[in-house]
C-alpha positions as CSV (number, residue, x, y, z in Angstrom):
1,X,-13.9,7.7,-51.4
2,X,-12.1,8.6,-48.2
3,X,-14.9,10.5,-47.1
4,X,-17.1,7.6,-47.8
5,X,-14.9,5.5,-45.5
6,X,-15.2,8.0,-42.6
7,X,-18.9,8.1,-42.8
8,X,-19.2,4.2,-42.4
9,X,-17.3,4.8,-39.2
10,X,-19.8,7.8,-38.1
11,X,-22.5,4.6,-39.5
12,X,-20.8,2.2,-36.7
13,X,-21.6,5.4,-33.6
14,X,-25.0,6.2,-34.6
15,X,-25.9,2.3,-34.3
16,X,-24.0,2.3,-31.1
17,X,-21.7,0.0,-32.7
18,X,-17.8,0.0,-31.6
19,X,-15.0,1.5,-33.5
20,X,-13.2,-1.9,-33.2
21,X,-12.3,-4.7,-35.2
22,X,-15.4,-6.5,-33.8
23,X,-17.3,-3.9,-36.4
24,X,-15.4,-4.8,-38.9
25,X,-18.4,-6.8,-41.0
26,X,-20.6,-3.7,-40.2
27,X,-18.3,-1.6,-41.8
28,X,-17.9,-3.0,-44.8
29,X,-21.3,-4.3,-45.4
30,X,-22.6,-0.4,-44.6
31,X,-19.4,1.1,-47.0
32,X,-19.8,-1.2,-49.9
33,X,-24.3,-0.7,-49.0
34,X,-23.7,2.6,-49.7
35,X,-21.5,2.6,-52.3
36,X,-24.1,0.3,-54.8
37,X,-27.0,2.8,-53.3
38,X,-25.2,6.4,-55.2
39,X,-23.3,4.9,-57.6
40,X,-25.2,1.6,-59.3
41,X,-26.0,3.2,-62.3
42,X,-22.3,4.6,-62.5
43,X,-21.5,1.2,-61.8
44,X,-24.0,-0.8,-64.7
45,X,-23.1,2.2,-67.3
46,X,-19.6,1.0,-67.4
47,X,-20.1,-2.4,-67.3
48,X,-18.6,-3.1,-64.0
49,X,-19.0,-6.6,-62.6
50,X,-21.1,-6.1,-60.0
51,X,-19.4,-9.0,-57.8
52,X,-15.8,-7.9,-58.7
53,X,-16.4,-4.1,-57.6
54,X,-18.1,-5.7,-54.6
55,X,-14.9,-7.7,-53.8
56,X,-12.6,-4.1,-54.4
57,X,-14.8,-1.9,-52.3
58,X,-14.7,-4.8,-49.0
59,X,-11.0,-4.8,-50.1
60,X,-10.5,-0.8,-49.9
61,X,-12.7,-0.5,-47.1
62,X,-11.2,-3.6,-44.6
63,X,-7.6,-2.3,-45.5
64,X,-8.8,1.2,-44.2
65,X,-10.8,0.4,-41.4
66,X,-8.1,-1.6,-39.7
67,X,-5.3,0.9,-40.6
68,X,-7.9,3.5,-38.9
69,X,-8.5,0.6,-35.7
70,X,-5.4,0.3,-35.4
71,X,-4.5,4.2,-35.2
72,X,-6.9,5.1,-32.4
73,X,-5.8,4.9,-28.3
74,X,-5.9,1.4,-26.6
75,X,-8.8,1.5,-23.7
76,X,-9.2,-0.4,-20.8
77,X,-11.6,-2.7,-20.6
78,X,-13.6,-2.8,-17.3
């Protein structure tokens, strides 16, 4: 899953979106997008509820995202 995470960042660049906590929604929205788009039938098969895995993947991915935010060098704003 972690290299899902790191492509929703990659996700934020190509759309020219920041790596900031401003992108948070973005990032989730595109992790937990992408997530339903490979893995629904995975998902239905085992009779996941599709709101709860929803819930855990936002989860997961806002936990990671801010740890990573928070990792990267402070810039100046101009």
């Amino acid at each position: 899953m972690l290299s899902r995470l790191d492509q929703g960042l990659d996700f934020l660049s190509e759309q020219g979106l920041p790596v900031d906590v401003k992108s948070t929604g973005d990032y989730i929205r595109w992790v937990i997008g992408d997530v339903f788009k490979e893995e629904a039938d995975t998902i239905s098969a085992n009779g996941l509820n599709e709101a709860e895995v929803r819930k855990r993947i936002g989860s997961a991915a806002a936990h990671r995202f801010k740890n990573r935010v928070c990792a990267l060098p402070a810039t100046d704003a101009a």
